[in-house]
LOLUM-630855 format. One record per residue (C-alpha): residue number from 1; residue in one letter; z, x, y. Coordinates in steps of 0.001 Angstrom, whole numbers, plus 500000, padded with zeros to 6 digits. Layout:
- pos, code, w, u, v
- NUM, a, Z, X, Y
...
END
This chain:
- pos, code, w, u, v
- 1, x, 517605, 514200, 497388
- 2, x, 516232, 513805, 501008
- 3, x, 513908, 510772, 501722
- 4, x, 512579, 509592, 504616
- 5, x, 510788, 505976, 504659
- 6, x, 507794, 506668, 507616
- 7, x, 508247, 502476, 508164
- 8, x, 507513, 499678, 510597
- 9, x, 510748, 498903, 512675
- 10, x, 513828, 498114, 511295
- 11, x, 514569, 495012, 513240
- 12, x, 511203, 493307, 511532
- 13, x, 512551, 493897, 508347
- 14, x, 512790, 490354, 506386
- 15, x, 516029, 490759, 504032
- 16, x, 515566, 488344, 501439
- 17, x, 511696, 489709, 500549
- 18, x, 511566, 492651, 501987
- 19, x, 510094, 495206, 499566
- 20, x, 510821, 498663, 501777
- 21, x, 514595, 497398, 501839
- 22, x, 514587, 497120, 498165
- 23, x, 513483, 500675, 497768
- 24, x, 515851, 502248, 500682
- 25, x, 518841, 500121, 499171
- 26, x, 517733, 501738, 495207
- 27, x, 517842, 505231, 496909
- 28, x, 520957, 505148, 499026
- 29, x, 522710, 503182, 496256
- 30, x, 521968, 506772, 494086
- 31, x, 523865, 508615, 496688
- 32, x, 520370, 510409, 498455
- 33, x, 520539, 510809, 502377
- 34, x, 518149, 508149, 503675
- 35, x, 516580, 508233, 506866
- 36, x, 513965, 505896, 508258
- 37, x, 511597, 506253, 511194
- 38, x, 508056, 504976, 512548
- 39, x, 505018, 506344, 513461
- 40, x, 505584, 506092, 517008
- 41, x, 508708, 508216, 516691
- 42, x, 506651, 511472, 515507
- 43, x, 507045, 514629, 517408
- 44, x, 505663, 518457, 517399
- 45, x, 507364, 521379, 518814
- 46, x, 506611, 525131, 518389
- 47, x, 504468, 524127, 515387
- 48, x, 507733, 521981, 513934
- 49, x, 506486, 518365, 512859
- 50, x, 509494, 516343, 513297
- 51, x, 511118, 512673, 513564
- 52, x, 513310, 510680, 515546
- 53, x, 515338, 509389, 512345
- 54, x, 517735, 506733, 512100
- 55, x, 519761, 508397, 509044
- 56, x, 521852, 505832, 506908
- 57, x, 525173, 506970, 507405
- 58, x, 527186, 506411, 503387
- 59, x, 529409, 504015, 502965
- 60, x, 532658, 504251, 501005
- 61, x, 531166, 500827, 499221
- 62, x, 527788, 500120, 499103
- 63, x, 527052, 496426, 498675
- 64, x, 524588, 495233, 495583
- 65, x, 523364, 492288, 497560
- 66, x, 520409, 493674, 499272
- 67, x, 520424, 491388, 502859
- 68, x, 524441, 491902, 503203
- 69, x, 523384, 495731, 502904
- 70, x, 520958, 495157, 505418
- 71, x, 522994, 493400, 507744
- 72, x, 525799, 496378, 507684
- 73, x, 523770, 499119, 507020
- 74, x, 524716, 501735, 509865
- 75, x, 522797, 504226, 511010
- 76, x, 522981, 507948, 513249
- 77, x, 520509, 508866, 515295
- 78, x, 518648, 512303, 514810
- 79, x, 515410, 514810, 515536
- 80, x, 514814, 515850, 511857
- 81, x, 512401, 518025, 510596
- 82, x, 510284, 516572, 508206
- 83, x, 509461, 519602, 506179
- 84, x, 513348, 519413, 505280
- 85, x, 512812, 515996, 503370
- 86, x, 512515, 516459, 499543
- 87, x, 510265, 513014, 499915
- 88, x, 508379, 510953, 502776
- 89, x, 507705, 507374, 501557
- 90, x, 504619, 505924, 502939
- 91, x, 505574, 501701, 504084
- 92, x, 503948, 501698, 507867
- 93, x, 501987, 498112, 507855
- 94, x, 498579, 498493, 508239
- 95, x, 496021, 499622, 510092
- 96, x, 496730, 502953, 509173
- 97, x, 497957, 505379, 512354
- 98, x, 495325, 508120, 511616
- 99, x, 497412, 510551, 514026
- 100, x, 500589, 510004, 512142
- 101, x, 498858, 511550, 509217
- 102, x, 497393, 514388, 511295
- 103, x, 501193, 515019, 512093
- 104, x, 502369, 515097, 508185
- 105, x, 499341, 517232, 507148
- 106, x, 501471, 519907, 508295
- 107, x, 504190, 519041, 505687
- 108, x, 501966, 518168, 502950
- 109, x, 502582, 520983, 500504
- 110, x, 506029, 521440, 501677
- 111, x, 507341, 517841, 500418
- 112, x, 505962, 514909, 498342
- 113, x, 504503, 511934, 499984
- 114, x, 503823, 509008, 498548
- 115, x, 501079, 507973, 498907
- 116, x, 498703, 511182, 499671
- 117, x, 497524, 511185, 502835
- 118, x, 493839, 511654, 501783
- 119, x, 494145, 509065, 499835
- 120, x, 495485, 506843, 502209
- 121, x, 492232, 507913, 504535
- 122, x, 489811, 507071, 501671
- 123, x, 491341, 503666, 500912
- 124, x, 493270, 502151, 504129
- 125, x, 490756, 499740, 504452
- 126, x, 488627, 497169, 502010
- 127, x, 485612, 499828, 501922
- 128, x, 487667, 501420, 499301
- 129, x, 486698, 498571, 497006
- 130, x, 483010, 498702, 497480
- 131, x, 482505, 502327, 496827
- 132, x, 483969, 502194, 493505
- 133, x, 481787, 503645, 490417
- 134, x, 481222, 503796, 486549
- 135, x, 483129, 501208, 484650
- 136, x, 485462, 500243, 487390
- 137, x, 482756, 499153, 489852
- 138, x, 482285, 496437, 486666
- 139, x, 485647, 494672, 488523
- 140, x, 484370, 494379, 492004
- 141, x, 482611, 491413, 493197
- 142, x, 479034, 491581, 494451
- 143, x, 479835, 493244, 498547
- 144, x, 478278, 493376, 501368
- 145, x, 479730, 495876, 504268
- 146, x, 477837, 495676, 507470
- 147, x, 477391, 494795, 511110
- 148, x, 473829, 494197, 510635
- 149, x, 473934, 490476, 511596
- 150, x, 470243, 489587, 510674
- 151, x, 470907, 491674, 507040
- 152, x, 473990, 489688, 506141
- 153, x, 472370, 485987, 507184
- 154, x, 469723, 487108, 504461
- 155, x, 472280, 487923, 502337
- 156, x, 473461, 484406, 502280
- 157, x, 470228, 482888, 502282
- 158, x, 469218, 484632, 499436
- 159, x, 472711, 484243, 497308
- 160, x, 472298, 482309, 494318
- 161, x, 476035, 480813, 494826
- 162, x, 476725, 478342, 496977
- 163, x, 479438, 479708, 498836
- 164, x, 480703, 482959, 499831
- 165, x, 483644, 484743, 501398
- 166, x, 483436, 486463, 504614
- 167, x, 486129, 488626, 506484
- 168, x, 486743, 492252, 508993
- 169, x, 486936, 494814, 507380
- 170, x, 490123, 496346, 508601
- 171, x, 492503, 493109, 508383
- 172, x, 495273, 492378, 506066
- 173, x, 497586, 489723, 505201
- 174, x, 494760, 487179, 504590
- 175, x, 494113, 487523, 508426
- 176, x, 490139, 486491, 509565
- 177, x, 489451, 485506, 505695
- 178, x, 486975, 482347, 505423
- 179, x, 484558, 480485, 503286
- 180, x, 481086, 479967, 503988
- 181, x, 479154, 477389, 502617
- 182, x, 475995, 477935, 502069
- 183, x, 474974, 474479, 503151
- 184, x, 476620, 475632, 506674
- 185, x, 474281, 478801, 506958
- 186, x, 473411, 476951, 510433
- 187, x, 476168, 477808, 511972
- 188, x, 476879, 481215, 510212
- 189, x, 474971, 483273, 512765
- 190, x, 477596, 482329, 515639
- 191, x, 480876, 482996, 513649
- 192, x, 479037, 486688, 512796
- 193, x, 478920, 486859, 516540
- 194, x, 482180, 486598, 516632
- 195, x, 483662, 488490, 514110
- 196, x, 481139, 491509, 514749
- 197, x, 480903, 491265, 518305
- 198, x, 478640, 492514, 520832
- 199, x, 476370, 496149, 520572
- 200, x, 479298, 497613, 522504
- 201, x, 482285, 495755, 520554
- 202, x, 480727, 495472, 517092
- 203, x, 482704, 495504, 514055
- 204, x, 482210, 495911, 510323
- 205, x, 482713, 492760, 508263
- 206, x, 482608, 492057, 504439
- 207, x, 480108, 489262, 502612
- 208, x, 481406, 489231, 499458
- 209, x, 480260, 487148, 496274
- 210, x, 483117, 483902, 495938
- 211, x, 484442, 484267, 492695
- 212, x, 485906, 481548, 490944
- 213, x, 489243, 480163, 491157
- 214, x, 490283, 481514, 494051
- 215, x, 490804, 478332, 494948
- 216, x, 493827, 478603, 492129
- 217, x, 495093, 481876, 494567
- 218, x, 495335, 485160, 493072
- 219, x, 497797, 487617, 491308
- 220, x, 499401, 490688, 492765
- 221, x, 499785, 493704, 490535
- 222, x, 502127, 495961, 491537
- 223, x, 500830, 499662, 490124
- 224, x, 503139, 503133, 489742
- 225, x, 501367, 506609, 488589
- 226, x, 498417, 504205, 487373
- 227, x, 500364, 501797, 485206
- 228, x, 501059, 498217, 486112
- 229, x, 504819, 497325, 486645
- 230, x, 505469, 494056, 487482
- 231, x, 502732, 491311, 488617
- 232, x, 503164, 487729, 490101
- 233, x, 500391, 484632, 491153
- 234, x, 500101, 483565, 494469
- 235, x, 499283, 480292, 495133
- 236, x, 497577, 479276, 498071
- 237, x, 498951, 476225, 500420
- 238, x, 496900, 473006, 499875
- 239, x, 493770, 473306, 501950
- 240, x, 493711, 476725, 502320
- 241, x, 491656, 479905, 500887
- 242, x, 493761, 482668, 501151
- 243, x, 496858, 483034, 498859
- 244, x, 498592, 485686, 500858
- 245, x, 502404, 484912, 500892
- 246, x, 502156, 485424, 505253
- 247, x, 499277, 482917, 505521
- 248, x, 501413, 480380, 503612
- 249, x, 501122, 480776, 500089
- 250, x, 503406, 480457, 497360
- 251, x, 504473, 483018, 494573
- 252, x, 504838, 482107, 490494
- 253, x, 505561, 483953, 487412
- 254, x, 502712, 485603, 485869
- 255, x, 502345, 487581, 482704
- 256, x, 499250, 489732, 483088
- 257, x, 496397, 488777, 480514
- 258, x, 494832, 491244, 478055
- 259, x, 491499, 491178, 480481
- 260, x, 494027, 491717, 483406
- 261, x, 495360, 495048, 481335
- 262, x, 492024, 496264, 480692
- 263, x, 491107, 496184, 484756
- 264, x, 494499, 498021, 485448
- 265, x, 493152, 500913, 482668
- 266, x, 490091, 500982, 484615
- 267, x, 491110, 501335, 487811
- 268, x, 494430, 503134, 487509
- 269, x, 492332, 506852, 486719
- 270, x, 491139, 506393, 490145
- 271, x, 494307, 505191, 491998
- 272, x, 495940, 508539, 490374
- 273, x, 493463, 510883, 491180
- 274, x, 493029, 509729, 495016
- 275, x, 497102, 510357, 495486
- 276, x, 497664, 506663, 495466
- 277, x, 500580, 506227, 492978
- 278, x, 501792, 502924, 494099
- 279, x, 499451, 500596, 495045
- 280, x, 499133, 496847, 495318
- 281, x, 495970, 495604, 493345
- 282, x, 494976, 491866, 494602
- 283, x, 493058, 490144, 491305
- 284, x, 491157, 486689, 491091
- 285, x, 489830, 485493, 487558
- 286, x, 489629, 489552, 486481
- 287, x, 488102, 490810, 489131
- 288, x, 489398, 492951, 491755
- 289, x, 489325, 492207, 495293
- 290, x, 491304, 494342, 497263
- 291, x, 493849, 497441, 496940
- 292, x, 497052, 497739, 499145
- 293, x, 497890, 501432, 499463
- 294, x, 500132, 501260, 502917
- 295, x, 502871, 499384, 501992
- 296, x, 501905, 496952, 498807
- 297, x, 504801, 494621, 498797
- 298, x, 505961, 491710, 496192
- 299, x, 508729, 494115, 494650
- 300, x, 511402, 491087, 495655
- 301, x, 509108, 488514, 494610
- 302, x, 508627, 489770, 491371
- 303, x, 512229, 491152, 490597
- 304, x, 513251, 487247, 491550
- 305, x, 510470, 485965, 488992
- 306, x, 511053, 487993, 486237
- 307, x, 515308, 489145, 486693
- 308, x, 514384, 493003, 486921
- 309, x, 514366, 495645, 489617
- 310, x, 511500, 497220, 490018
- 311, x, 512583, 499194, 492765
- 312, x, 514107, 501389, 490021
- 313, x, 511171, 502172, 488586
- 314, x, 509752, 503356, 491625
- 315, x, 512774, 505401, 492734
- 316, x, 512812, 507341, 489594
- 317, x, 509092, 508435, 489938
- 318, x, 509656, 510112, 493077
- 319, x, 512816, 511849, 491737
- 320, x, 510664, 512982, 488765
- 321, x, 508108, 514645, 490750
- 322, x, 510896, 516202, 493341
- 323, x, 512360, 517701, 490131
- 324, x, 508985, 518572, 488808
- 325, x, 508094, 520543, 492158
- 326, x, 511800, 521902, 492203
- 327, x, 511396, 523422, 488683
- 328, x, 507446, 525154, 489816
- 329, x, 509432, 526659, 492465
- 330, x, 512592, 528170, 490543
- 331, x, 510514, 529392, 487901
- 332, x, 508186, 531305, 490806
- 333, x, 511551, 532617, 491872
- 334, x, 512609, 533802, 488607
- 335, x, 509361, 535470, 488101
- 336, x, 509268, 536991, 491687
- 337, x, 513018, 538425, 490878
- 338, x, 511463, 540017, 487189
- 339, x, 508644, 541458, 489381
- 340, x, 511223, 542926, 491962
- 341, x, 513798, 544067, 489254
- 342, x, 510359, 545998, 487767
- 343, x, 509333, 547550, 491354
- 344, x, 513256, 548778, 491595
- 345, x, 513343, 550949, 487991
END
């Protein structure tokens, strides 16, 4: 099999957590021809979509320990085209590079990528959240998506909690993420001036309902094809909101809780039908606050926690659905060549 890993750059990599790594080592370590690229290495020729690919070259022994693998890994350098690749795997950091997936659109139905690019248009940002329905929308805290500055300071004047959480809508990593007091409302009106900007500037931000125990941190689920695979707490540092593992937080082992399950069976249906098959899902006391579709990471974090490899797991989904779309296509074939083998009588 041919996969290419569409990636930030390979010098930012971190070895020891790095959950891309993981998966490149789990598919070169099966013997399948690994390249990896980034968005900014996209090209387009003669209606071609190509890449400038850094393609793993194989080594006579492959190391098990993932950062001496990373350290040695060699690579060649080559245009590719990426209709050729049996598999594009989806781990560019967000914001998501809208014209990188006007570039793959062109591959789309050629080979698998995970995750679908419409998908990844619907839910790149925390809007995805807030627009959910039925009995998933029962695991979303109360939001508020706007750049309305004189709607949201009613919004907190007219909250019956005492404190709520405010953040842009287009961050990640815990990055902009604060708690308002309602007690503070006084000075609320100049921090939306400067998260939303000016009438030329503005930008969306979310109000969203505190829920409690956040102040505990929050658990990372780590979801394939809708199922929940592995799942670990994050622990904020003392004196701090967010529980991201970048803004300083700390990870523990968690076993997920039968009310836990039952939000993964909820919102799983969804994740599957939008194309998102792995996915991140960010959890505080049951209720869902955000979904990481670009490149959910905690796969070393977890594997570490819990002595298991959950890299595997993922690896052997996207061989089953290569496989899966191999088989459509040889049976067309064989049915094409019955056809032809009827014309020639």
């Amino acid at each position: 099999m041919k996969i290419c890993f569409l990636m930030y750059p390979w010098e930012r990599v971190s070895p020891d957590t790095d959950s891309t790594l993981r998966l490149i080592h789990e598919a070169a370590a099966r013997g399948h021809t690994v390249a990896v690229t980034t968005p900014n290495n996209l090209t387009i020729r003669g209606g071609v979509a190509s890449a400038f690919c850094n393609v793993l070259t194989k080594a006579a022994k492959m190391s098990d320990n993932v950062p001496a693998f990373y350290r040695h890994a060699a690579f060649k350098r080559s245009k590719l085209p990426l209709g050729g690749f049996d598999s594009i795997i989806m781990r560019a950091n967000p914001p998501v590079d809208n014209i990188a997936l006007n570039f793959l659109d062109s591959v789309r139905l050629d080979t698998f990528i995970m995750n679908d690019l419409d998908g990844l248009r619907v839910a790149n940002n925390k809007l995805y959240t807030a627009c959910f329905s039925g009995p998933a929308a029962d695991y979303i805290p109360v939001t508020h998506v706007s750049k309305n500055k004189e709607y949201l300071a009613k919004v907190l004047e007219e909250t019956e909690s005492d404190k709520m959480i405010l953040k842009p809508l287009n961050a990640y990593g815990g990055q902009g993420v604060i708690l308002i007091e309602k007690t503070a409302r006084q000075s609320f009106r100049s921090l939306l001036d400067f998260y939303i900007g000016d009438e030329n500037t503005s930008n969306y931000v979310i109000l969203q309902e505190y829920v409690e125990g956040a102040e505990d941190g929050d658990v990372r689920i780590l979801m394939l094809n809708g199922e929940p695979i592995g799942a670990m707490r994050r622990v904020p540092s003392k004196g701090d909101v967010r529980s991201n593992v970048h803004a300083g937080g700390s990870a523990v082992r968690h076993a997920l809780s039968r009310e836990e399950k039952e939000l993964c069976r909820h919102i799983g249906p969804k994740l599957v039908r939008d194309g998102l098959y792995f996915a991140g899902l960010d959890v505080i006391n049951n209720k869902l606050i955000e979904v990481n579709v670009l490149s959910p990471g905690g796969i070393a974090r977890i594997n570490r926690l819990n002595r298991v490899k959950l890299q595997k797991k993922v690896i052997d989904f996207v061989e089953n659905v290569v496989h899966a779309k191999e088989l459509v296509i040889q049976r067309k074939n064989q049915f094409r060549k019955v056809i032809e083998d009827a014309d020639a009588v």
